[in-house]
C-alpha positions in Angstrom: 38.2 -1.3 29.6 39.8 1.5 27.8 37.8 4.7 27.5 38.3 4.6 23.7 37.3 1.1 23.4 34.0 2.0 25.3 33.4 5.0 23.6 33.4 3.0 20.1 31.3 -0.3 22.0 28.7 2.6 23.2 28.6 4.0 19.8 28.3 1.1 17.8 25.2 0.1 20.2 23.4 3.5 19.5 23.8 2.9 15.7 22.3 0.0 15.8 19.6 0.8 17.3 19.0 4.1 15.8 16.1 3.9 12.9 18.1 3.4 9.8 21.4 4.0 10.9 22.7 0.8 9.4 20.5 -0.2 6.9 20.9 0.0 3.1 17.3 1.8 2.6 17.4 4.7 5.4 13.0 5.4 4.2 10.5 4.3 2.7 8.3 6.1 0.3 5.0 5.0 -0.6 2.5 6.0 -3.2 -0.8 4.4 -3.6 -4.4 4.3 -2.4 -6.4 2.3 0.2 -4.1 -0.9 0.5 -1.4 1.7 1.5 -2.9 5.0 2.8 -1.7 5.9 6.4 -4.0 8.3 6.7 -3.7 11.0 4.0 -7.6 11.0 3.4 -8.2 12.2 7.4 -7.3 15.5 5.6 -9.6 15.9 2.3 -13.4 16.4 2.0 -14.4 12.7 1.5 -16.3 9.9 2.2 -13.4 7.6 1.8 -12.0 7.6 5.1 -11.1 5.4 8.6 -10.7 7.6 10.9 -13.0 5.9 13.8 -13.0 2.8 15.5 -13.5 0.4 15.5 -10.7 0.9 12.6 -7.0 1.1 14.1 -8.4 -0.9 17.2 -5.0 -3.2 16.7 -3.0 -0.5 16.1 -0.5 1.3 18.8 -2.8 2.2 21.4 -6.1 0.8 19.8 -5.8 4.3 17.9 -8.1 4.8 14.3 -5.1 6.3 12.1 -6.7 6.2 8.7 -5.4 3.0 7.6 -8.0 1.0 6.3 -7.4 -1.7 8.8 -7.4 -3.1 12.0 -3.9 -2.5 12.4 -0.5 -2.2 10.2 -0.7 -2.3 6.5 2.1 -3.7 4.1 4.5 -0.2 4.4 4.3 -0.6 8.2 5.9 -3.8 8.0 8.3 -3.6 5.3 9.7 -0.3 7.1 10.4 -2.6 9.9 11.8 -5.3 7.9 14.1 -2.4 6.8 15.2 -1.9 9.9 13.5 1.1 10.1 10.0 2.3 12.1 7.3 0.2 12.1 5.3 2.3 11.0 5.5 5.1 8.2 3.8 8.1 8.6 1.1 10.2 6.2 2.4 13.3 5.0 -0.7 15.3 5.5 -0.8 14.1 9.0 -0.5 17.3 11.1 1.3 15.1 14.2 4.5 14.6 12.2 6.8 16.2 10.8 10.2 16.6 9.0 12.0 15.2 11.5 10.0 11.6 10.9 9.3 11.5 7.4 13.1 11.6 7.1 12.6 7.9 8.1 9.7 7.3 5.5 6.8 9.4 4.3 3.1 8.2 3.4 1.8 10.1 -0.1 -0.9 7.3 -0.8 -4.9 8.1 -0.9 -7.4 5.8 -0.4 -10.0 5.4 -3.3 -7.3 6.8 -5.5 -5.8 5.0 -9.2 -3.5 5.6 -12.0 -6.3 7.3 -13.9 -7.4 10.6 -12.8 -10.8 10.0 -13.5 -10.6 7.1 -10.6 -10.0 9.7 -8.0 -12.3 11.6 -9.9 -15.2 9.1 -8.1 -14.3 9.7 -4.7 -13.0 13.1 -5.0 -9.5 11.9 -3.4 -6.1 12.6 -4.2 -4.9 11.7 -8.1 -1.5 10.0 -8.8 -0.3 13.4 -10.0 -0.7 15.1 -6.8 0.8 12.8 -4.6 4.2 12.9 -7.0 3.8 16.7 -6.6 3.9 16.0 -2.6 6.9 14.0 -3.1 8.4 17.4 -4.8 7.5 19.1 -1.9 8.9 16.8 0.4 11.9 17.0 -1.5 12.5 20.4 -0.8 11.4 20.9 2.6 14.0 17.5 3.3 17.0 19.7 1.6 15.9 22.3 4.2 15.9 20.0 7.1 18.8 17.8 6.8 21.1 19.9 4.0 21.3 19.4 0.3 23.7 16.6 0.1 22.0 14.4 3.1 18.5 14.6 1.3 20.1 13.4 -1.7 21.8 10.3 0.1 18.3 10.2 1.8 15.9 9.7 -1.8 18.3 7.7 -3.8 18.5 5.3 -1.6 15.1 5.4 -0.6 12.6 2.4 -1.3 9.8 3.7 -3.0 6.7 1.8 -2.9 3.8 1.9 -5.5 0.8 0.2 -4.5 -2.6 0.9 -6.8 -4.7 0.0 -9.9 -7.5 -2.3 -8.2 -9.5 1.3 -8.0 -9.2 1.8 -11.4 -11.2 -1.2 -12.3 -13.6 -2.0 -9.7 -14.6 1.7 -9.0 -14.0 3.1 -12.2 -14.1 0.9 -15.6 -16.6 -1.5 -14.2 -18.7 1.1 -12.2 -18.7 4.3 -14.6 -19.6 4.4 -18.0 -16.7 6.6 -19.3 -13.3 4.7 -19.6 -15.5 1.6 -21.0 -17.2 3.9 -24.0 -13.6 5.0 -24.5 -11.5 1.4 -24.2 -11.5 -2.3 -24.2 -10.9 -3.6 -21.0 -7.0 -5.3 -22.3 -6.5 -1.4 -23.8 -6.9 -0.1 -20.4 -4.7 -1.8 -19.1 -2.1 -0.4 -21.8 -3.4 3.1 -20.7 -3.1 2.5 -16.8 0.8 0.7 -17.5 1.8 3.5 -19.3 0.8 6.4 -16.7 2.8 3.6 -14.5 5.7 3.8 -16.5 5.7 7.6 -16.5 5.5 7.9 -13.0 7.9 5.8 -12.5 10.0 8.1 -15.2 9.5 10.5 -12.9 10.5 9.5 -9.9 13.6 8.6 -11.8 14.2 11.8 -12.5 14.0 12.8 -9.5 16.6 10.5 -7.9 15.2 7.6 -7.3 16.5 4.6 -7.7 15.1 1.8 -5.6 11.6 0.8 -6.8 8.9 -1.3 -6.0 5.8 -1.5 -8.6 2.7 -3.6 -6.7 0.6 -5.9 -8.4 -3.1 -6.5 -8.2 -4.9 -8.8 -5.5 -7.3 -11.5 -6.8 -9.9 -8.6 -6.7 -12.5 -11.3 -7.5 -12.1 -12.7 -4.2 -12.4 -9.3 -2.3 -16.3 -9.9 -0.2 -17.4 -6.7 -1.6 -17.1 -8.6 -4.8 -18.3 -11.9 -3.9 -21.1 -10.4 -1.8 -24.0 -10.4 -5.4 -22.8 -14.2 -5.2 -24.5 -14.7 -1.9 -28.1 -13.5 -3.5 -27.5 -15.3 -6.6 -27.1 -18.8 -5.0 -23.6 -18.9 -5.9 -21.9 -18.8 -2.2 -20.3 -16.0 -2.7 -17.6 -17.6 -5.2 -14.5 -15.6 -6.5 -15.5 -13.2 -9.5 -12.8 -15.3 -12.0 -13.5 -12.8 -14.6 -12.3 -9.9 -12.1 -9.1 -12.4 -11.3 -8.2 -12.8 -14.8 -8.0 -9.6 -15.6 -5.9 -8.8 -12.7 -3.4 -11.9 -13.6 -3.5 -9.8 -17.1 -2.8 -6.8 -15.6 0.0 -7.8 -13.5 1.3 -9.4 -16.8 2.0 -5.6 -18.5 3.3 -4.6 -15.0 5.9 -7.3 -15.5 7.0 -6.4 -19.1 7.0 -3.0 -17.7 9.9 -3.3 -14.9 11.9 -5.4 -17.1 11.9 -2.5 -20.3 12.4 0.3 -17.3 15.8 -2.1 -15.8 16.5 -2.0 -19.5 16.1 1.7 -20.4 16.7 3.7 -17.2 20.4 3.4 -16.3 21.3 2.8 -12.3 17.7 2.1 -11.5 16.7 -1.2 -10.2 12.8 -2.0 -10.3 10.8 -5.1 -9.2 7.6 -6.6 -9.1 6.1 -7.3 -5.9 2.7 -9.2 -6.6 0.2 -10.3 -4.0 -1.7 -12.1 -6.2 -0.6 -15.7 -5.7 -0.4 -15.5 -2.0 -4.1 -14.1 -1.3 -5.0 -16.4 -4.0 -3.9 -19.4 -1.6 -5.1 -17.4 1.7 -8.4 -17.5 0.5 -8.2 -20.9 -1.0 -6.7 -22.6 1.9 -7.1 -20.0 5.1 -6.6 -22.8 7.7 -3.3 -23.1 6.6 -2.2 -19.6 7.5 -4.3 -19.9 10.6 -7.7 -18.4 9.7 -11.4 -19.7 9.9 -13.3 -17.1 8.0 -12.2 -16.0 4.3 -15.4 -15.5 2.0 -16.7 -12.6 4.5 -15.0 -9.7 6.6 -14.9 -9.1 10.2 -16.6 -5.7 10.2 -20.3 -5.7 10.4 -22.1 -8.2 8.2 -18.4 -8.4 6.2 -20.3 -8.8 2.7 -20.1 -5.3 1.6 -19.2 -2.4 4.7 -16.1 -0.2 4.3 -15.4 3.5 5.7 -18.2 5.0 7.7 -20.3 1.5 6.7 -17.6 0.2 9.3 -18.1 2.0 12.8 -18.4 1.9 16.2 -21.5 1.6 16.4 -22.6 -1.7 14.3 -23.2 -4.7 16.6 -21.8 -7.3 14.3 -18.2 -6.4 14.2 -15.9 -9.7 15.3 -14.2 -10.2 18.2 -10.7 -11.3 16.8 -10.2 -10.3 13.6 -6.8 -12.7 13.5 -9.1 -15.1 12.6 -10.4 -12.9 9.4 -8.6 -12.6 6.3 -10.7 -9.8 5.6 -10.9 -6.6 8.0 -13.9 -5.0 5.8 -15.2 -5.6 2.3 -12.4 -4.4 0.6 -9.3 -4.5 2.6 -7.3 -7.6 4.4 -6.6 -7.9 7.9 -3.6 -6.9 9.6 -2.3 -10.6 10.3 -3.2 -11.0 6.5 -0.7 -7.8 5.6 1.9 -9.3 7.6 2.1 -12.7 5.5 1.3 -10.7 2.3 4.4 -8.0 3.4 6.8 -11.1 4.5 5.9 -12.9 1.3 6.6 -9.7 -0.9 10.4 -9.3 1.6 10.5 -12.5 0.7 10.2 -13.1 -3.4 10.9 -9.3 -4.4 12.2 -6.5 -1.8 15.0 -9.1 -0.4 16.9 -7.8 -3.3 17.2 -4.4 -1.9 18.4 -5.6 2.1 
């Protein structure tokens, strides 16, 4: 063979395997709270973290990240559906740096929401701040790979927003404050519209690939089923909960479709998990589970964060088996069918 000839065969081959050397979205950037936090909250003063095991014990080498799970969360695997890492990292994370959030860059806090007064609860990182991250990242990605490569870099970026359940079930049904002030379907104006600004922003900013998440039947979540158990119920769905997230995701809707209209170049869509957990927990023998009503960690009625350790007896033995991983948050075989169903019905658009 022809030096040439091997020269371009050899090349070829280390393009394709290089992390986003071929694909259409070289990163992903994700903003969010628990459902997408890769360990952002390791770094603030809170409560709200998973930083122990056994959290992370299905992650690369059985290690607790921050991710609220026992393994990969949805970014993880739609970075590798991408093409890209399997796994994207947090930006506070003090074990990367510039040279991997190139690839893809974690902004999202766990126990944050689109209202400031949700972060407010758990003293965690507001939507705000994590878009003022994203400015940072900016420039420090113009100082690592030159002005007009950062520029290829965030406009073709997939940026992925993943929040809101916070804002109800921590927030406007827990605290006083935002009920006194709204109606529950006025709320949900308020939180679509700090959605649409952000999203304003971003666009301002260059991006031009985004992907707004919807909310999970957060009735079905244990932690919410869990007063069901003591009030003879067995531990049924909250449907009240579920409707308002169906009504929620409704806004969410009619918000990407006026942003496709309004914002020239900018392609948004809606991923939403609702329907798909909604059958998980339904039917979980048909995606291969046993146990949906109750988590794996602990008693799996109402333990998350530090409730969730090494040290509680109870913990299962396979979470695969578990839709749930705690009270709040799915399992990771449950975030890979969720994150293929979302490549699936929404981001396919952008491969």
């Amino acid at each position: 063979m022809h030096k040439p000839i091997l020269l371009l065969l050899l090349s070829h081959i280390i393009l394709t395997l290089l992390p986003g050397a071929r694909a259409k979205v070289p990163a992903i950037i994700v903003f969010g709270d628990s459902s997408v936090d890769s360990g952002n909250n390791n770094r603030l003063s809170t409560v709200l973290k998973s930083n122990f095991q056994p959290y992370g014990r299905d992650f690369y080498g059985g290690r607790p990240t921050g991710r609220f799970c026992n393994g990969r969360i949805p970014p993880d695997f739609i970075s590798e559906a991408f093409g890209l890492r399997p796994f994207v990292p947090a930006y506070l994370d003090p074990t990367y740096n510039m040279s991997d959030f190139a690839h893809g860059v974690n902004f999202a806090s766990a126990g944050t929401g689109y209202d400031t007064a949700t972060s407010d609860v758990l003293s965690v990182i507001p939507f705000w701040r994590e878009l003022e991250y994203y400015e940072e990242y900016q420039s420090r990605l113009k100082v690592h790979v030159g002005e007009a490569k950062a520029k290829q870099i965030t406009s073709e970026a997939l940026y992925l927003l993943s929040l809101g359940t916070n804002d109800f079930l921590e927030n406007y049904y827990t605290m006083p404050g935002r009920r006194n002030q709204y109606t529950v379907d006025k709320y949900q104006d308020y939180l679509s519209g700090i959605a649409g600004q952000f999203i304003k922003k971003l666009y301002g900013l260059g991006a031009r690939k985004i992907s707004l998440g919807g909310l999970p039947p957060m009735g079905c979540l244990p932690l919410e089923r869990t007063a069901d158990f003591f009030t003879g119920d067995g531990g049924v769905c909250n449907e009240n909960y579920n409707k308002v997230a169906l009504n929620f995701n409704g806004k969410l809707t009619g918000l990407v479709k006026n942003l496709n209209q309004e914002l020239s170049g900018i392609k948004v869509v809606f991923s939403n998990p609702y329907y798909i957990l909604k059958q998980i927990v339904h039917k979980p023998s048909a995606f291969g589970f046993e146990v949906a009503a109750v988590a794996c960690c602990s008693s799996g009625l109402f333990e998350m964060g530090y409730m969730c350790d090494r040290l509680n007896p109870f913990t299962c033995t396979d979470a695969d088996k578990y839709v749930f991983w705690d009270s709040f948050h799915p399992s990771q075989k449950t975030n890979k069918i969720v994150s293929d169903y979302v490549m699936k019905n929404a981001l396919h658009e952008f491969l």
